[in-house]
C-alpha positions, 0 to 999 in steps of 0.5 A: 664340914664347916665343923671341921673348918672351924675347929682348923681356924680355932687350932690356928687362931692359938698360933697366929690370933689373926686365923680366926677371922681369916675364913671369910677374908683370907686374900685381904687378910691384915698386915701381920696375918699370912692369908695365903698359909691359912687359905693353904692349910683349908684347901689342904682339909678340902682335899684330904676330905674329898680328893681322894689322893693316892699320897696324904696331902701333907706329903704334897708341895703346893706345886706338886700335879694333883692329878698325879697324885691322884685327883680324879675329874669327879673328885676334883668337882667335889673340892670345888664344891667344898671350896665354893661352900667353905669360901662363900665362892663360886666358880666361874665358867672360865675357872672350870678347867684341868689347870685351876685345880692342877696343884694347890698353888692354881687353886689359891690363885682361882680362889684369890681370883674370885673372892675379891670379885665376890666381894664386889658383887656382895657390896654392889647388892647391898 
């Protein structure tokens, strides 16, 4: 997986030199860098890997309903799982709902949510 993460960020960082250093800092991305597009197309990998959709993800709009397209409780606890793995994240006990993984807007704004408190916490152990 992490393979496959990098070789989307090396593809893009010839598109925007910026992408390549997205990975771990997406929401707090430089001027100039579009964080949220390069967080956009990750998820997407995340969820052609392992939703199981019934319609390919590049068919799907960010706001379109991910169950309707599919998305099983299972499925959705495994891209939750890539997701935790390939944002150093972790989903908090509140996040772990229906609606955080409703569209790929909900799971950019519950990533958004906690990769700034992770940050926190990471800075705060040091």
């Amino acid at each position: 997986m992490v393979q496959a993460l990098s070789a989307i960020l090396s593809q893009m960082s010839k598109i925007d030199p910026c992408a390549s250093a997205l990975c771990t800092q997406v929401p707090g991305a430089s001027a100039g860098c579009n964080g949220v597009g390069v967080m956009q197309d990750i998820i997407r990998q995340l969820l052609e890997q392992h939703g199981r959709l019934h319609s390919p993800v590049d068919q799907i709009t960010s706001t379109a309903d991910l169950y309707d397209a599919g998305l099983t409780p299972f499925a959705a606890i495994r891209v939750m799982l890539a997701l935790e793995e390939s944002f150093g994240i972790e989903f908090p006990v509140r996040l772990l709902r229906r609606q955080s993984f409703a569209s790929i807007d909900a799971i950019v704004a519950c990533v958004e949510e906690i990769k700034p408190a992770s940050k926190e916490l990471d800075s705060r152990a040091a």
